[in-house]
Every structure is written in C-alpha cells, then in structure tokens.
C-alpha positions in Angstrom: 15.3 10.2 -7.0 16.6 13.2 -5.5 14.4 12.2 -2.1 15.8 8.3 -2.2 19.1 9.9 -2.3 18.6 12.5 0.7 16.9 9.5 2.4 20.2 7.2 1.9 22.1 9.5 2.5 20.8 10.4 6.1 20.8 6.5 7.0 24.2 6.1 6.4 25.2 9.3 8.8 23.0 7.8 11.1 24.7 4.6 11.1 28.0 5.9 11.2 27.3 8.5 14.4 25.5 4.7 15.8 28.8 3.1 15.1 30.8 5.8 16.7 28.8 5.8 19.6 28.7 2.0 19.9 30.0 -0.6 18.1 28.4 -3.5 20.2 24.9 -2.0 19.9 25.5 -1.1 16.3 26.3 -4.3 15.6 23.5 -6.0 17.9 20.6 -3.7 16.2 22.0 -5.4 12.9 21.6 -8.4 14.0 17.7 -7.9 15.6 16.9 -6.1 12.2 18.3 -9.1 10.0 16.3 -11.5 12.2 13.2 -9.2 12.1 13.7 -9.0 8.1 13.4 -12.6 7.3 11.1 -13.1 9.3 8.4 -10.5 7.9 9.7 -11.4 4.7 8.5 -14.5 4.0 5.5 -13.5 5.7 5.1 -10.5 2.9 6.2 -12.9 0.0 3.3 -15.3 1.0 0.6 -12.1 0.9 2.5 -10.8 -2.1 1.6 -14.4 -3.9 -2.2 -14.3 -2.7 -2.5 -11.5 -4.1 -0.6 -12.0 -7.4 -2.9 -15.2 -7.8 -5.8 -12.9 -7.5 -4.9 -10.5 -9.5 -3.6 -12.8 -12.4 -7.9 -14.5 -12.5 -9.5 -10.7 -12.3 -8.8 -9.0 -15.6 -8.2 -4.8 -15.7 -11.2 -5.1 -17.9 -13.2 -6.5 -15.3 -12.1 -4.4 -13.3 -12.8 -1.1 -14.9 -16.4 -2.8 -15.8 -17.0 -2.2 -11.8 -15.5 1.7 -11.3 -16.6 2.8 -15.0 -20.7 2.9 -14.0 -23.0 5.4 -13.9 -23.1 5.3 -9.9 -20.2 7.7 -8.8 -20.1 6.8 -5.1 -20.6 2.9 -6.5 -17.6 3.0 -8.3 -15.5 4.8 -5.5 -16.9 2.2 -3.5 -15.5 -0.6 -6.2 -12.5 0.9 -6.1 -11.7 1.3 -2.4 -12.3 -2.4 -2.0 -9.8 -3.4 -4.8 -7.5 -1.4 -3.6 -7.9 -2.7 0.1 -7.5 -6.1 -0.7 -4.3 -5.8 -3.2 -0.7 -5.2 -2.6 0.9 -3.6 -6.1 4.3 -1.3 -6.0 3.7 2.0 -7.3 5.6 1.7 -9.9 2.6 -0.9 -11.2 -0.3 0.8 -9.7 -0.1 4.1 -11.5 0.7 2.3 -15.0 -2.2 0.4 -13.7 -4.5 3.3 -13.1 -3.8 4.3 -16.7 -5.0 1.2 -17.8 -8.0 1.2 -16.2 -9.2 5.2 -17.4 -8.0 3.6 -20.5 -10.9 0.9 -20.6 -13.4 3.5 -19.2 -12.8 3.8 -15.2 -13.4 6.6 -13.9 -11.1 9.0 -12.1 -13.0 9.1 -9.2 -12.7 5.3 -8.7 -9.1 5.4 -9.6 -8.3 7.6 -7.4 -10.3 5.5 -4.6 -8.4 2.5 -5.9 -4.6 4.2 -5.3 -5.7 6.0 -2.0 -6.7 2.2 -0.8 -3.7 0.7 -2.0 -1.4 3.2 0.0 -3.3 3.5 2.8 -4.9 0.6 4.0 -3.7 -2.9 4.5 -6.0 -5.4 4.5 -4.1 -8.0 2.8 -1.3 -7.8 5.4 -3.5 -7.1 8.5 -2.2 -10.2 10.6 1.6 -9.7 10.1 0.4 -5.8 11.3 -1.5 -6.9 13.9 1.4 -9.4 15.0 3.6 -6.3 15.3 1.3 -3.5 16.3 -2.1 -4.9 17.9 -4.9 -5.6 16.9 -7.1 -2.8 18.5 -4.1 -0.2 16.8 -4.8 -2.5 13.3 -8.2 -2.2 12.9 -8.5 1.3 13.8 -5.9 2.3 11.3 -7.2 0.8 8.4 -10.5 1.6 9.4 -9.6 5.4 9.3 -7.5 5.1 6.3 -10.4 3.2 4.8 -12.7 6.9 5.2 -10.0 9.2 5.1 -9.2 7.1 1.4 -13.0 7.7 0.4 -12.6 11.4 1.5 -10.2 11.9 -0.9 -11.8 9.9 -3.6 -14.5 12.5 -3.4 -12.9 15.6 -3.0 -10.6 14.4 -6.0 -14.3 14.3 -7.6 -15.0 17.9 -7.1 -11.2 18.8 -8.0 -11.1 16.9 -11.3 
C-alpha cells in the first residue's frame, strides 16, 4: 500500500512539473495516452476472456494432478507452461497457489507457475510484439521463460 502510495504520489508531481512546463504538451500526451489506452484495452480484454474461458474448463484439481508428481523437474516444467499461457492478477494467483499446495502441488511447480505468470507473456505476445517487435518479443519471453525455471529450482534447494 505504502509503495502504490509513493508511486501515486510521484505521478502526480510529475504531472504537475509537466503542466508547468507545458500545458499544450501536457495536454497532447493526455490525449496520445487515452488513444493508446483504448486501444490496448480491448485488445487485453479479448486475451483476458481466452484465458478466463480456459481457465473456467481446467479445474485447480487438474491442475495440481500435473505439478504434484513424483518428477520434480516434470512438474516445474507443468507449471511453467500454465503459467505462460494464463493471465491472472496477483491478487488471484497467490490465493490460487494456495489452492493448488492445498490439493497436493508442489512448491517447486508453484513457484514455476507464479514466476511464469509474471514474467512471461505468452498469452499477449501479439499486442507486445505490435508495440515492441517481434525479434525484442521472443527473446524476452524466451529469457524470462529460463530465468522463471531458474528460480523454480533454486526455490527447490531454498524450500
């Protein structure tokens, strides 16, 4: 809370020492930013839905059927790939997480699972590679993809 607050905080001063400076290109930037906004929203709304959908026909159960094996680097494995392909708010991914140690997942493959869902993109790789390239695209996600598993494993060792 105390961070959202700083954050907040330091936009507004921003925008005020903007204003200051320039009205006209304070209030041009507004308008580019409110054009850019609806425009990657619906975009994001449309992912947002896929992935809902998805989400709504694969049961946590399931789900922690795949990352509660035997095979440790399986089950990371599991987990990275749901991760990749879903797009949940913290706020529901950690409850989420809980659920799935609940059923039997293990932390290794949850921790895969939340590293993935932060860090890589897959489900909104073309409105990224829209704004950013597609060379740029791929080779973030491919690198948060191993950094993700990285973590996954050392989480292993620390847990």
């Amino acid at each position: 809370m105390t961070t959202t607050l700083v954050l907040i905080s330091i936009a507004v001063i921003s925008l005020i020492i903007s204003f200051i400076k320039s009205k006209k290109k304070t209030f041009e930037s507004f308008k580019i930013a409110k054009n850019l906004f609806f425009s990657i929203f619906v975009e994001i709304i449309g992912v947002m839905a896929l992935v809902g959908l998805l989400l709504a026909i694969i049961p946590p159960d399931l789900i922690s059927k795949f990352l509660g094996g035997a095979n440790d680097f399986l089950n990371i494995l599991f987990g990275a790939f749901f991760g990749t392909i879903t797009i949940i708010p913290g706020f529901i991914a950690f409850p989420l997480a809980k659920t799935l140690k609940v059923n039997g997942a293990n932390l290794t493959a949850i921790a895969a699972f939340i590293t993935t869902l932060t860090m890589v993109g897959f489900a909104t790789i073309p409105i990224e590679r829209k704004y950013f390239g597609g060379k740029f695209t791929l080779y973030r996600n491919l690198y948060s993809f191993i950094f993700a598993i990285g973590i996954a494993l050392l989480m292993g060792v620390i847990l």
